[in-house]
C-alpha positions as CSV (number, residue, x, y, z in Angstrom):
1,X,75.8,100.8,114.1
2,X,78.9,101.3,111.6
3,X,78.2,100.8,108.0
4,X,80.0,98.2,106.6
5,X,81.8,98.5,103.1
6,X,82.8,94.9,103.2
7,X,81.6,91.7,105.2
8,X,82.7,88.1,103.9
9,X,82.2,85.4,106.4
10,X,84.4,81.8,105.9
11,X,85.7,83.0,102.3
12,X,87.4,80.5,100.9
13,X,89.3,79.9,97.5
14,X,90.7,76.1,96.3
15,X,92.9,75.5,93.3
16,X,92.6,72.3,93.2
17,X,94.1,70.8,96.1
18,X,95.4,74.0,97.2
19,X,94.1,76.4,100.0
20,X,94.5,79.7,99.2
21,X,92.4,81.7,100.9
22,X,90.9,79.7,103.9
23,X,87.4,80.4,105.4
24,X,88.1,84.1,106.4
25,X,85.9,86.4,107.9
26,X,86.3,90.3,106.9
27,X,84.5,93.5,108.3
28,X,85.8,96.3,107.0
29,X,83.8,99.8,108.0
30,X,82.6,102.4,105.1
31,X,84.9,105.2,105.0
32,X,88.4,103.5,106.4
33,X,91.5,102.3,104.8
34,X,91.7,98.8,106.0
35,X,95.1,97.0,105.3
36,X,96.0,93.0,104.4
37,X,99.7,92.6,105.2
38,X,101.3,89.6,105.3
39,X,104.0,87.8,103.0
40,X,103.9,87.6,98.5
41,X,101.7,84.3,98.2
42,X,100.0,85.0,101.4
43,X,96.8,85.2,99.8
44,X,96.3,88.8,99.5
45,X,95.8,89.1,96.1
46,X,93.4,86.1,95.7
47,X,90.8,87.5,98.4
48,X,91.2,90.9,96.1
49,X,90.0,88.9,93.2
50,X,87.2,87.4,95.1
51,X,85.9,90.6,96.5
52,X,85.7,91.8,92.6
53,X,84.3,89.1,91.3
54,X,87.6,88.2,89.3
55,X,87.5,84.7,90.6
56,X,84.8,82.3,91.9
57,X,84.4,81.8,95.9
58,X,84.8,78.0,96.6
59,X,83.0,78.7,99.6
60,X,81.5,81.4,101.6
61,X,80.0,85.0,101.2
62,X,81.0,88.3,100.4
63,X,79.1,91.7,100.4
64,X,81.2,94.2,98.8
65,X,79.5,97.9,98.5
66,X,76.0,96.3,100.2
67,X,75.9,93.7,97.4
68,X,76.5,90.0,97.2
69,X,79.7,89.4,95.0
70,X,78.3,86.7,93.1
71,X,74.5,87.7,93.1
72,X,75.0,91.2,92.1
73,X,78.7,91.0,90.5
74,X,77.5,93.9,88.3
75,X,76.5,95.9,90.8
76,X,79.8,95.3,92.6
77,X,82.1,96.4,90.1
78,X,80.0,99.1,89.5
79,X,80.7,100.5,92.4
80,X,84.5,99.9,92.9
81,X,87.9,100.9,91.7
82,X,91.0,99.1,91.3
83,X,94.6,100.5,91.7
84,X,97.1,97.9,90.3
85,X,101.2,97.4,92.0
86,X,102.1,98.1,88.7
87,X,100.7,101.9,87.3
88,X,99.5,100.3,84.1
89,X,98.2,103.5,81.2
90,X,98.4,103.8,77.4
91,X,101.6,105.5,76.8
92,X,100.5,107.0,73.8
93,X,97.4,108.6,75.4
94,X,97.5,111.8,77.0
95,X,96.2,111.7,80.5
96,X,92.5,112.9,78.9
97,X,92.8,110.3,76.6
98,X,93.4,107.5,79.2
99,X,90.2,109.3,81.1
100,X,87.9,109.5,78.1
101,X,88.9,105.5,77.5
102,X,88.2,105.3,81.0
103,X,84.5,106.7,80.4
104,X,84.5,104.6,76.9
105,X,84.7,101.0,78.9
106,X,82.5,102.0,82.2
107,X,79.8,103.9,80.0
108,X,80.3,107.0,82.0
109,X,78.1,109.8,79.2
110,X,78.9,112.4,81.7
111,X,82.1,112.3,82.6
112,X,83.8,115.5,81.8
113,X,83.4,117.4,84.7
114,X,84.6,114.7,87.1
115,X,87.5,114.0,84.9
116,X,88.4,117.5,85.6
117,X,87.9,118.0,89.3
118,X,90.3,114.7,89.4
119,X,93.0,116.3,87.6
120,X,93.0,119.6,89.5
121,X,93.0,117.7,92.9
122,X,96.1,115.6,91.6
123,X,97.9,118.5,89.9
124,X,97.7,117.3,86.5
125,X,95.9,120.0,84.7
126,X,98.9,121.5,83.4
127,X,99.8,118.3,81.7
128,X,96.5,116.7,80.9
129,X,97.2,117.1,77.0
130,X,100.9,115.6,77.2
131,X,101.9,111.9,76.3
132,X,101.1,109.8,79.4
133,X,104.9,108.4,78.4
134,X,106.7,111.2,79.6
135,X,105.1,111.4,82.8
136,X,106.8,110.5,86.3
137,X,106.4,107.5,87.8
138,X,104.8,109.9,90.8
139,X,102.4,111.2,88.0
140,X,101.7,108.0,86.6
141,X,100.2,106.6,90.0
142,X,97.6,109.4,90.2
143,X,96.7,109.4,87.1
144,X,96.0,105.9,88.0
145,X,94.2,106.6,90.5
146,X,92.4,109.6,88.9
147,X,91.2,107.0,86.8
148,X,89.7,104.8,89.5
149,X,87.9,107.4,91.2
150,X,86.3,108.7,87.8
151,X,83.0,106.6,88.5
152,X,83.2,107.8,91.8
153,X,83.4,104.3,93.6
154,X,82.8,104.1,97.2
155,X,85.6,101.3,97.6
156,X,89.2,101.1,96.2
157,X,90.8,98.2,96.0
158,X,95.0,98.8,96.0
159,X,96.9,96.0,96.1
160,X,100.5,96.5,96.5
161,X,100.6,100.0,95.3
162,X,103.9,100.9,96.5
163,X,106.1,97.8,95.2
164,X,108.8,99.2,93.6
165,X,109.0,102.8,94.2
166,X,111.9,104.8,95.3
167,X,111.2,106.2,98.9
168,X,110.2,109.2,98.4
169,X,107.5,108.5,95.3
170,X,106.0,106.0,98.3
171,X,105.8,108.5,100.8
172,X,104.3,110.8,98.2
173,X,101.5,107.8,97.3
174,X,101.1,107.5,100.9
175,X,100.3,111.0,101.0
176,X,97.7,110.7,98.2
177,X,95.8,107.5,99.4
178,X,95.4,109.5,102.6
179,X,94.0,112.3,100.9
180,X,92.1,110.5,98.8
181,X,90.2,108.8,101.4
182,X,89.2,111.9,103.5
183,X,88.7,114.4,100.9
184,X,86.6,111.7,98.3
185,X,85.1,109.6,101.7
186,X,86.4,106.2,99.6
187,X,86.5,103.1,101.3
188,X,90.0,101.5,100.9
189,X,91.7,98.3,101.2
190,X,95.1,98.1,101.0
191,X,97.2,95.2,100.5
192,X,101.1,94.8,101.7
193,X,104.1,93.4,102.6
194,X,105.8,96.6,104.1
195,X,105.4,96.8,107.8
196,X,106.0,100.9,107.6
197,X,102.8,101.5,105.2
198,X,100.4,99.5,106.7
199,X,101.3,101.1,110.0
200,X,101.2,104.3,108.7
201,X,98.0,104.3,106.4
202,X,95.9,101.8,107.8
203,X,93.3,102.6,110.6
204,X,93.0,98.9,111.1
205,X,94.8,95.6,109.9
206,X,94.6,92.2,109.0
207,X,97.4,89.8,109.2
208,X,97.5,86.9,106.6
209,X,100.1,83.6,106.4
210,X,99.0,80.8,104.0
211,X,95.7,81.9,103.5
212,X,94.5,82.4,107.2
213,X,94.0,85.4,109.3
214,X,96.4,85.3,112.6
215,X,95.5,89.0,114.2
216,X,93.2,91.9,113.5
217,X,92.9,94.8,115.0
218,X,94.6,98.8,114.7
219,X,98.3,99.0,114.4
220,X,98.6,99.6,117.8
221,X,96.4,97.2,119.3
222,X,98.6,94.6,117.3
223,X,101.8,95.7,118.7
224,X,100.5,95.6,122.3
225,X,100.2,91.9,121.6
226,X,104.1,91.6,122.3
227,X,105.9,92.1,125.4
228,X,109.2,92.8,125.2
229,X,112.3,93.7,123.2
230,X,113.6,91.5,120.3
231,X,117.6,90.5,119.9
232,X,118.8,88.8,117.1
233,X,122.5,88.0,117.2
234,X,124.7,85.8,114.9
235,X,128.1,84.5,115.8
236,X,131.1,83.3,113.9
237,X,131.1,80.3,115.8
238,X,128.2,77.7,117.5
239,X,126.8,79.1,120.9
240,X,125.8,76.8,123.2
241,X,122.0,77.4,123.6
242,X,122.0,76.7,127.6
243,X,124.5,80.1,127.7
244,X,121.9,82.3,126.3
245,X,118.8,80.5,128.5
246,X,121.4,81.7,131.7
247,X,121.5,85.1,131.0
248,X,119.7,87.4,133.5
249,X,116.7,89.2,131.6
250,X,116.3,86.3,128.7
251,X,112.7,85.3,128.3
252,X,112.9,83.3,125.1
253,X,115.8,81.7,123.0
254,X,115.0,80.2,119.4
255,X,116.7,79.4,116.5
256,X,116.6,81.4,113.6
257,X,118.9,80.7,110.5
258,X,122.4,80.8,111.8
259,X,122.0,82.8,114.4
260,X,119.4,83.4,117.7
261,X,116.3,85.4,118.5
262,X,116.2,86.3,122.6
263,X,113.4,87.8,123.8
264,X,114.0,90.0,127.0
265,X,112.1,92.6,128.6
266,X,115.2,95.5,128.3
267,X,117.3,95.0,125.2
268,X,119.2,97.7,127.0
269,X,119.7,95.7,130.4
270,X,120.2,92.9,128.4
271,X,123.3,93.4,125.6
272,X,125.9,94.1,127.9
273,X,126.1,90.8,129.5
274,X,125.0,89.4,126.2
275,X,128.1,90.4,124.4
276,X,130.3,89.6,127.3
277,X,129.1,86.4,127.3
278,X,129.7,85.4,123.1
279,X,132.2,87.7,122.6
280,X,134.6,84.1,122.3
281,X,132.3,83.2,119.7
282,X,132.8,86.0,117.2
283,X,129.7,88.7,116.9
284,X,128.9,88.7,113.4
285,X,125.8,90.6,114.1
286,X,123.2,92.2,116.7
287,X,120.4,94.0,116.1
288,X,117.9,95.1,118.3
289,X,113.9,95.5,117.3
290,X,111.5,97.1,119.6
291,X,107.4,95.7,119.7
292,X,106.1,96.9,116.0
293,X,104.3,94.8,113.4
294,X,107.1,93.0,112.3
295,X,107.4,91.2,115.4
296,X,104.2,91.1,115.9
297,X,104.4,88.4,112.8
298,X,107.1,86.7,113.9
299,X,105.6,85.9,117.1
300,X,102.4,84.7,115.7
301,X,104.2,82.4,112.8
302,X,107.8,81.8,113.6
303,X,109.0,83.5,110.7
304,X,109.4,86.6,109.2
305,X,107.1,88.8,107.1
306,X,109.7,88.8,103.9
307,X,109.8,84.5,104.2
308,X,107.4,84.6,101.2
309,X,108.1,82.9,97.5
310,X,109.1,85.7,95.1
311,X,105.9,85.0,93.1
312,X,105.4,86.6,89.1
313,X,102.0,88.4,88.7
314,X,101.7,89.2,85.5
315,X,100.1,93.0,86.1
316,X,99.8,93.6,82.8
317,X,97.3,90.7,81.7
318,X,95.1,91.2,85.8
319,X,94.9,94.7,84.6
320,X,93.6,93.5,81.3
321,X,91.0,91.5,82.8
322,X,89.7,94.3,85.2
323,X,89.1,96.8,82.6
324,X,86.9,93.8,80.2
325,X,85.1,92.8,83.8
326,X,84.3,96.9,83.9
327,X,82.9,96.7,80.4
């Protein structure tokens, strides 16, 4: 039987008379990188907080590391690390300095050696006496992480850990929480809103809308769960719906925004009778999306995964809070 780093069964969080995180159930094995995707104000962040004992569970149970989160919260965040969306260090610190603070507020008397080993694995030996300030961004982020792996945890939480990086600094971190998991055997839950990094990092995922779960399973079991090709088109003009229903090879017609989604079994079959048929109209646009986890979302809640609020976290002051709940 697999070992599991996480279990929480109906985990639920109220503010008052809002439902954030509503009676979930999570098993997440030891050793994988397990991904929550879904929209900003999904609830992703919230279940985090939860899992670390950051917030109090209005209802429900977790186990996180083989310990109950609010039994044993101690024990919990003894055992786990946090890597923050934003890479939060003191500038002023040199990258030894930020690991002996590290060692200060987790009471780590032997921490040398493992402060070491991190820094050759991320390459930052060279620079472990310079200013954290001049470091890159890329730099930054495993120092970061360097720094939640110094107590050796056996689960990382990341939560967004990608927001706001270039590409290729993202595919570099992708790189890294890959590595990070085989070579260190680190649980990891990952948190998201890009459909390309939870498909490409996570061995299985959990999709969230207001606060629910609506699919689990790998990346490709979840895209299995959609038959057919996606068409989106917009016109200059209205199109009479009954015109699109007509067309040979149209499974589905629905409104979305000002234009249409038509679902089809051959988007290739399908467009050149669809164009012929609104070119009066005026194509504005058509695009074309084969089964992935985007659609995936959209078929389960009629909207799109970037639908969310544009919430403000204030990193800086969660951060804050983790490394006082460490001490």
């Amino acid at each position: 039987m697999t070992e599991m780093a996480i279990q929480a069964r109906g985990l639920t969080k109220r503010y008052g008379s809002l439902l954030a995180v509503d009676h979930v159930d999570l098993d997440i094995p030891s050793g994988s990188v397990f991904g929550l995707l879904g929209p900003n104000g999904a609830g992703k962040t919230t279940i985090i907080k939860l899992l670390t004992g950051l917030s109090d569970i209005t209802g429900g149970s977790a186990e996180v590391a083989g310990f109950d989160v609010e039994r044993h919260p101690m024990q919990v965040k003894q055992r786990i690390g946090w890597v923050a969306a934003e890479v939060i260090l003191d500038d002023d610190f040199s990258a030894w300095e930020n690991l002996w603070l590290q060692a200060k507020f987790q009471r780590l008397p032997e921490w040398k050696g493992r402060a070491l080993e991190l820094l050759k694995y991320f390459d930052l030996v060279e620079h472990k006496d310079r200013k954290v300030s001049g470091y890159s961004t890329g730099m930054r982020k495993k120092l970061e992480i360097a720094l939640a792996l110094l107590h050796n945890p056996s689960v990382i939480f990341m939560d967004e850990p990608t927001i706001g990086l270039d590409p290729g600094t993202r595919r570099m971190l992708w790189e890294l929480i890959t590595g990070v998991n085989r070579s260190f055997g680190v649980t990891v839950l990952l948190t998201s809103h890009y459909i390309e990094e939870a498909d490409a990092l996570c061995d299985r995922i959990n999709i969230i809308d207001h606060g629910k779960f609506v699919a689990s399973g790998t990346p490709n079991e979840l895209k299995s769960k959609v038959k057919g090709d996606l068409i989106e088109l917009e016109t200059a003009r209205p199109v009479d719906e009954a015109k699109l229903r007509a067309l040979p090879g149209v499974r589905e017609v629905s409104s979305q925004g000002k234009g249409w989604l038509l679902r089809t079994d051959s988007s290739e079959a399908l467009l050149p009778g669809l164009l012929g048929a609104v070119s009066a109209e005026g194509i504005r646009r058509v695009s074309v999306e084969k089964p992935n986890l985007e659609t995936v979302f959209l078929d389960l809640t009629g909207h799109r995964l970037d639908h969310g609020a544009n919430e403000t976290f204030d990193f800086r002051k969660f951060y804050s809070t983790v490394r006082r709940a460490r001490q």
